[in-house]
N, C-alpha and C positions, 0 to 999 in steps of 0.2 A: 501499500500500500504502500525489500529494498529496503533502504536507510527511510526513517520514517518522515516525513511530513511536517510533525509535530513540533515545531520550536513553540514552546510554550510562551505564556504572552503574560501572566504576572507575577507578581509575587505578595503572598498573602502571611497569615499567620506562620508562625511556625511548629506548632503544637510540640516545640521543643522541651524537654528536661531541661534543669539548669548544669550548666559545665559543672561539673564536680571537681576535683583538684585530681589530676590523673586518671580522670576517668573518660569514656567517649557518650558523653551523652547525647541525645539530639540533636541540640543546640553545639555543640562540638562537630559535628557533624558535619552539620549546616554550614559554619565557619571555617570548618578547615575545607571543604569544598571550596568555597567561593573564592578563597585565599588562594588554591594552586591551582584553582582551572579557571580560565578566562569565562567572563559574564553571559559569553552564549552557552554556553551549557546549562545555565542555572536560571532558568526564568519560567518554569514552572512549580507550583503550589510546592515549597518544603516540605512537604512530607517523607518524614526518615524511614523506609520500610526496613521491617528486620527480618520479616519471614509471610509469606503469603500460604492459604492455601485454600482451594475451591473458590470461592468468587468474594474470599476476605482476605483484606491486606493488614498486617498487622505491625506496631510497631512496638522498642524494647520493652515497654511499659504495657503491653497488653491493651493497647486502644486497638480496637479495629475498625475498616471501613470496609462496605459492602464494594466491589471494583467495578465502575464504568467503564475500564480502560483496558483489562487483559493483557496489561504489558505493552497496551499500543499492538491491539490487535494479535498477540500470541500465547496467549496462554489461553486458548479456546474451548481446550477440552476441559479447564480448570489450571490452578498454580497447584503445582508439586504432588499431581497425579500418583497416586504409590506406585500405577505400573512402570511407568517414566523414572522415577526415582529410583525403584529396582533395578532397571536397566542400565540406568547411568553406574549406578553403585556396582555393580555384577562385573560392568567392563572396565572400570578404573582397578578393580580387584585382580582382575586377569592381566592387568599388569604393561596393556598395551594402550598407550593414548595419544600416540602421533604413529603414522604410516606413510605418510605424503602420499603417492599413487601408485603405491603398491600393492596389490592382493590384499583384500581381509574377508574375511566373511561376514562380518557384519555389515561389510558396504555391499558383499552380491546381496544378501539377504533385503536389505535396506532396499536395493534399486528394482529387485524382482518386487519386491509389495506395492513398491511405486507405481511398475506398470500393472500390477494385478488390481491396484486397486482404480488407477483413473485410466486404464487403456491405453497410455501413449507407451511405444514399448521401449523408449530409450531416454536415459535423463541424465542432464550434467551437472553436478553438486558443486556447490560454491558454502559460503560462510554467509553472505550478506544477499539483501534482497537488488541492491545495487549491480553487487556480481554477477547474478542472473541476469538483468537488463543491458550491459555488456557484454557478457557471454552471446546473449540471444544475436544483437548488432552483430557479434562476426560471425555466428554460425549463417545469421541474412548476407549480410556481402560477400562474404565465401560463397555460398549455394548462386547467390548471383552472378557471380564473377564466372561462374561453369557454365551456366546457362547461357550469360551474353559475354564470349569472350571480346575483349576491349582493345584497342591500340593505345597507344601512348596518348595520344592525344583525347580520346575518351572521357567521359566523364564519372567520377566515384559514384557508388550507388547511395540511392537516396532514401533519408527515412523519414516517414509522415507518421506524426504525431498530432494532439489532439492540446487547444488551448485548452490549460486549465489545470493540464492533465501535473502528475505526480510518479517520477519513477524511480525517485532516490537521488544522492549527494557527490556523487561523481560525476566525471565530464561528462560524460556520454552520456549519462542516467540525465543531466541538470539539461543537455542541448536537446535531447529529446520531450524535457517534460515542457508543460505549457504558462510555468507560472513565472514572467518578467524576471520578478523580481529576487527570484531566489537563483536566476542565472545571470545575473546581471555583472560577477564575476570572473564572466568567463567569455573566451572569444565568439562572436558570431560564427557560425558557418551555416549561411544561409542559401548554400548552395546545396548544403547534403543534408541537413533539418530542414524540412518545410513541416511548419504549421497549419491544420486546419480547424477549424470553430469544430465544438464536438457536439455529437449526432447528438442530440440529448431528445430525451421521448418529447414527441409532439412539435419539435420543430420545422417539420418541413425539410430535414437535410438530405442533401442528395450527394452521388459521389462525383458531381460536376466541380465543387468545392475543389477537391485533390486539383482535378486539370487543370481549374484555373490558377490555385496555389504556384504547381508545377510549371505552368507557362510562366508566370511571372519570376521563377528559380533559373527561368532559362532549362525547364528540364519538359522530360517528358514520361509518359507511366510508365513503360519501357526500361528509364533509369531507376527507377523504386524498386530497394531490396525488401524492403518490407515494410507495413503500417500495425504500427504496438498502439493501441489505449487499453482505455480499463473500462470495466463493464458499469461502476460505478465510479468517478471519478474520489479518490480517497480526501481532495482537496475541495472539494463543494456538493459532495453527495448527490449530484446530478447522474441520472441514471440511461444508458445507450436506449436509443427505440430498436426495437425489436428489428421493424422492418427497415433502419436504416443498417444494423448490423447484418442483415444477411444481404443487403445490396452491398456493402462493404467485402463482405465474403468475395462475394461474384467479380466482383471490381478486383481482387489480390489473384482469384483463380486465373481469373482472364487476361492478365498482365505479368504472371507469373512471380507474383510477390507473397513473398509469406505474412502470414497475417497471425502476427502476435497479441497474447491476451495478458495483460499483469494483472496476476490473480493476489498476489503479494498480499493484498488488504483484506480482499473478498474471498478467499479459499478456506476449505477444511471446514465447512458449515456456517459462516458467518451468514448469510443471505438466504439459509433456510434451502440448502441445497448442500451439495460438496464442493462446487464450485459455481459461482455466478452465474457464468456462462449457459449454463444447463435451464436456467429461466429462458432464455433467447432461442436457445435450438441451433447455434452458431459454433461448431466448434473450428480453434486457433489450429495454426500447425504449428506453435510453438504456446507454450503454455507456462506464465512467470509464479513458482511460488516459495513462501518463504514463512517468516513469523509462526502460523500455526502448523508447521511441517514436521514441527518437534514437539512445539509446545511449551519450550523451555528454552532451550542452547542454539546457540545462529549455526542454519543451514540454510541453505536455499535451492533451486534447483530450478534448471531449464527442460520444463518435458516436451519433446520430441514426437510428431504426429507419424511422422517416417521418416526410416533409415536414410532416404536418400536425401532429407535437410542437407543433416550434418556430413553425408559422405568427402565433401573435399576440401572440409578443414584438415590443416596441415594436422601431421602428428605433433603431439605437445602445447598447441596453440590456443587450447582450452584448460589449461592445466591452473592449480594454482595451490600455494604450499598448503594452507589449511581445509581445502577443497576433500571431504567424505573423511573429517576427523572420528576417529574411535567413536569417543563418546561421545557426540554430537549423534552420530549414523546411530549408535541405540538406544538416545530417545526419540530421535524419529523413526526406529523401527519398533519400538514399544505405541509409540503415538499414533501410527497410523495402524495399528491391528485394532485400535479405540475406534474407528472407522467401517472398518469392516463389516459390520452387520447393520450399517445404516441407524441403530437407533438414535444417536447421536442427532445424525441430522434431520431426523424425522421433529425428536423434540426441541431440537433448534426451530425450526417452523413454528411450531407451537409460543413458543417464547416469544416470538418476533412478531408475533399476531398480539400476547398479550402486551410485549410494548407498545406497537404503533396505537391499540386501541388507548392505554395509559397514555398515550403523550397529545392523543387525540384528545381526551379528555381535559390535562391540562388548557392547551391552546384555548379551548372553547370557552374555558371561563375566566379569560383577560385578551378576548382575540385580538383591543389595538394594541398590545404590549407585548405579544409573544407570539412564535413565530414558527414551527417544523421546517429545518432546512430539507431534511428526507429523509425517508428510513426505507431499509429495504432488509430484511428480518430485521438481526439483530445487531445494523448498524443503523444510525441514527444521527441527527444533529438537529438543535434547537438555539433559539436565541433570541432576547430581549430585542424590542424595538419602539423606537419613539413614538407620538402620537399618531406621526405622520407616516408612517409605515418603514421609517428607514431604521438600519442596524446600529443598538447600541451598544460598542463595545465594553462600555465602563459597565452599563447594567447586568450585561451577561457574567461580566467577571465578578461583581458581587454577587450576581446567581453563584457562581461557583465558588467561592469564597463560603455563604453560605451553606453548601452541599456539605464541605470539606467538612466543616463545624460540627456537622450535624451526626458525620459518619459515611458518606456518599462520596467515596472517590472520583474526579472528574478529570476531564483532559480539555483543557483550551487549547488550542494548534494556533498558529499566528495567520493562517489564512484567514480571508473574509475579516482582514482587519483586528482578528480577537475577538470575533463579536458569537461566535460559534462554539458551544456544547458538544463535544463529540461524543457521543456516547456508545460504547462496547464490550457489553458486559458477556463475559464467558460465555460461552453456547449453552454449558451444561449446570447454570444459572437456575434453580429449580426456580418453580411456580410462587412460593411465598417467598423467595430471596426477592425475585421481581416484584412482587405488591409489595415488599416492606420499602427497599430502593424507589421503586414510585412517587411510596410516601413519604420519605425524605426526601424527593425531588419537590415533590407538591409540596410539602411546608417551608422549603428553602427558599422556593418561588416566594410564596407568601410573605418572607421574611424580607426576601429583596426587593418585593415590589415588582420586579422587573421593569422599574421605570427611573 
């Protein structure tokens, strides 16, 4: 949804302990953080977690908060699942926890459930959800480059992307995504990134957009290795239409471009599905996931629609030193047998009905002050707004300010200005964990006014 999204936008209480004399208490915590890591790092809600588990984050002092946020989306099946934990523990025991690309069996095991479980039958393991959306860039220009061999004079292949969009904190992850301002670091290359406005449901979008993008790149479809969005945009909860994604389909078949999906945010049951996609009837020939993969420890992974993608990338040119760590590969393979029989995402469904009706209900009883930016199961976002129907950042942050207070962990992200509620609580979230959460949402509200 990749390196996340999420630069947090304030900073509130700090439901700190007082520094003890040698000791690390919250508030020690807190301070020695902010002291050896520079300020972007630290600008969401203090909160000192000591230990989470199921959809409660808890800190040293025994407070806990019900979790909105899943770790930013990965802790899906729940924090510190005992199968997961088993796993991790089992393999740190047996004494092997680096292999680089070597043989193991935890990574055949690991990569066979991957295709058994989501049909692509080949995948390439990274650590970060960033390194998948690179990874994915050259398995496209490689498979293009075979396709349409090129002279010298030729032009690089080209990747279409979606304004708005979010695909992590690397070059290539920041030139592909669509949001100004978080690449405003880094060079143009607006001859091998073309942007186009994204399909969002009920727009009218067509894939004439691309051509005309393209013409004005000086390019043409022909040059296009591939076109990556996300089925939900992880940066504005804006959700694909249906029938623009399959004329999107047809538009990559017919021009020989692979058509990538970053499921990074939306995978593993978030959306009341296993992945997004499966709402649309659209499937990727490359497929981005990551965060809920494990559940826990960074993996990621490029799944593979067919062999013949990735056939003529060189040897080694996907490789990378952390790339199907030990212990990383068995809690993603304890994780994803949590999958395997569906009920998981079945009762994800369920949940994601019983939030959107909960947030439906707030909204209705302050409608010029609050706001549903989308939900699609169980992801969500909400936010405070003026009389006049515009977004307010300050209000929302006291919405969450209050939440935190209450017991309702929350995640502000700095898009949409701060003014945005993300909300992403575990899939496996039971029935009364959501109406209690609700209800600390609804008094929070009340508390902040949202105005």
């Amino acid at each position: 949804m990749t390196a996340t999204h999420e630069s947090p936008a304030f900073l509130g209480p700090t439901h700190a302990s007082p520094v003890q004399e040698g000791g690390e208490g919250d508030a020690w915590v807190v301070e020695t953080l902010r002291r050896h890591e520079p300020a972007t790092m630290h600008t969401q809600h203090p909160v000192v977690w000591d230990r989470a588990a199921g959809s409660r984050v808890y800190n040293r002092e025994g407070r806990s908060w019900l979790d909105w946020t899943s770790g930013i989306l990965t802790a899906n099946a729940g924090h510190a699942r005992a199968e997961v934990v088993d796993a991790i523990t089992e393999q740190a025991r047996q004494g092997l926890l680096h292999a680089y690309m070597f043989p193991t069996r935890v990574r055949a095991r690991t990569v066979r459930a991957l295709s058994e479980l989501t049909g692509f039958p080949q995948s390439v393991l990274y650590t970060t959800g960033a390194e998948a959306v690179e990874g994915a860039l050259k398995i496209s220009s490689r498979h293009a480059m075979a396709r349409r061999p090129r002279s010298a004079a030729a032009r690089p292949s080209v990747v279409v992307s979606f304004e708005g969009a979010f695909h992590g904190r690397t070059l290539g992850a920041q030139l592909s995504g669509g949001l100004p301002a978080q690449r405003d670091w880094a060079p143009e290359l607006d001859e091998v990134f073309v942007r186009v406005p994204y399909p969002g449901r009920g727009e009218g979008w067509n894939t004439e957009v691309i051509e005309d993008a393209l013409r004005k790149a000086g390019a043409s479809p022909e040059d296009v290795a591939c076109v990556v969005g996300e089925i939900y945009q992880g940066s504005t909860l804006r959700q694909i239409d249906p029938e623009a994604a399959r004329a999107l389909r047809e538009w990559c078949t017919r021009h020989g471009a692979l058509l990538i999906f970053d499921e990074i945010q939306s995978g593993f049951g978030r959306t009341g599905a296993l992945f997004a996609y499966e709402h649309i009837g659209v499937r990727p020939d490359l497929l981005l996931v990551a965060k809920g993969l494990s559940g826990s420890l960074p993996i990621s992974a490029v799944l593979i629609g067919d062999e013949r993608f990735a056939a003529n990338v060189r040897p080694g040119e996907l490789t990378s030193t952390h790339s199907g760590n030990p212990i990383s590969l068995a809690a993603a393979e304890a994780n994803l047998a949590l999958y395997a029989d569906g009920r998981i995402v079945a009762e994800a469904a369920r949940r994601g009905r019983q939030l959107a009706e909960g947030l439906a209900d707030w909204a209705a009883r302050l409608p010029a002050r609050r706001r549903i930016i989308g939900t699609m199961g169980l992801i969500a976002g909400v936010a405070c707004t003026s009389e006049d129907g515009a977004l307010d950042p300050g209000a929302s942050q006291r919405l969450a300010a209050e939440c935190i207070e209450r017991g309702l962990l929350v995640c502000v992200p700095s898009t949409l200005g701060g003014a945005m509620l993300k909300i992403m609580p575990p899939v496996t979230t039971s029935e009364d964990e959501l109406a209690e959460s609700l209800a600390l949402f609804n008094a929070a509200a009340d508390a902040a006014q949202c105005s």
